[in-house]
N, C-alpha and C positions, 0 to 999 in steps of 0.2 A: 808160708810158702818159701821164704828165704832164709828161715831157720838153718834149713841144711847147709847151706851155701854160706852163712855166716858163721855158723860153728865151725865149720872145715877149716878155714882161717883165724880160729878163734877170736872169732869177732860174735860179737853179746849185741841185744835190742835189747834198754833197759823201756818197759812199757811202764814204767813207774816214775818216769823223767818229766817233768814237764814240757822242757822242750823236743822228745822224742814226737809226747803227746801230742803237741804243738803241729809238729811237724807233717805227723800221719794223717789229721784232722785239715791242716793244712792242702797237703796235699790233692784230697777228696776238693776241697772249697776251691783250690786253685784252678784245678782242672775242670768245676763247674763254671766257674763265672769265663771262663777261655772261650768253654762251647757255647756261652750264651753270647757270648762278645763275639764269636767268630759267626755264630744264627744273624746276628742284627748286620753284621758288615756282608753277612752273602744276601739278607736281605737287600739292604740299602743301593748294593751295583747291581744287582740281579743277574749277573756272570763268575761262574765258578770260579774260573782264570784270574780276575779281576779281585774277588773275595780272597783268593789265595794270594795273588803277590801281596795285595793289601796286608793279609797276616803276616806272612814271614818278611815285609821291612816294616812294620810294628814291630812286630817281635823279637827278631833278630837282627836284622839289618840296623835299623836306627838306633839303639846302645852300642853297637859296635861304634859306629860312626860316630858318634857323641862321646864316647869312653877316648878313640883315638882324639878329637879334638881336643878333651878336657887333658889328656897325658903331651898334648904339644904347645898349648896355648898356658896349660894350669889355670885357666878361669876356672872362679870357683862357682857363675851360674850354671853350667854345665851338667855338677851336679844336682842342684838343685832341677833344673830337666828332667835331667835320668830320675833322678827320685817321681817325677809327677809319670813316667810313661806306665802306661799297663803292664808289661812285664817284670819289667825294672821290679815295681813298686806291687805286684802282686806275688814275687818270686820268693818275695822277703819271709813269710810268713812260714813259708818250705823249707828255708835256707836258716832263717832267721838274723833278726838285725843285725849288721856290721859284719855280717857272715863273709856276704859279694865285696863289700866295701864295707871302709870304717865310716864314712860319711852317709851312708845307707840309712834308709825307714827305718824305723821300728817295723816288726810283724804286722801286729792286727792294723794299725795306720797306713799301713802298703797295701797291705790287702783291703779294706776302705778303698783306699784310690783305684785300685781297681774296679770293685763293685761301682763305685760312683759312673768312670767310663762304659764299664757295662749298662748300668741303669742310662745312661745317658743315649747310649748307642742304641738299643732298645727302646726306648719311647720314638727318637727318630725313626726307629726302622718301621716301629707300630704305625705312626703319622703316616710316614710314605706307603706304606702297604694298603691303608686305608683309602688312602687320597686316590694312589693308583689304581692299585688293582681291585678295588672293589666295586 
């Protein structure tokens, strides 16, 4: 589908790459475990509004916030954070390591930390749905 659009510009998708490969596969995987992580957190408030802010300061808001600290304070737990948050650390595997940052995941071990918070958010969401609403 973007064949056209990157020829035009002579820009080439080598699918023989590994990390193109990486990337594309990636992408599929990252944008699953979001929607499951994003299922388990609309479960767990059970308000749309509340599941959504919840997402976007995960998601964006709190690396912002963490990225300016670590750039005024230079603490180096900081990054170690960022590397643990869901997006941070499941972005990597899209981007690939040292891509965002040189102190960044590896790929498939950011994407783990993700899947793990997923898994995690999910069993909680299961528990509480069961307890609740059943």
């Amino acid at each position: 589908m973007t064949y056209p659009i990157l020829s035009g510009k002579d820009m080439t998708a080598d699918f023989s790459s590994a990390d193109d490969q990486r990337a594309l596969i990636g992408v599929v995987l990252y944008l699953t475990a979001v929607a499951l992580f994003s299922v388990a957190v609309g479960v767990l408030l059970r308000s749309s509004a509340g599941a959504i802010f919840t997402l976007v300061a995960v998601f964006f808001v709190l690396s912002m916030v963490l990225g300016i600290v670590q750039g005024v304070t230079g603490a180096d737990w900081v990054q170690t954070v960022m590397n643990s948050l869901p997006a941070s650390a499941g972005e990597q595997v899209v981007l690939g390591g040292g891509m965002s940052s040189p102190d960044a995941i590896d790929p498939w071990p950011g994407y783990a930390v993700l899947v793990g918070w997923t898994a995690a958010l999910t069993a909680a969401a299961a528990v509480v749905l069961k307890r609740r609403d059943a």
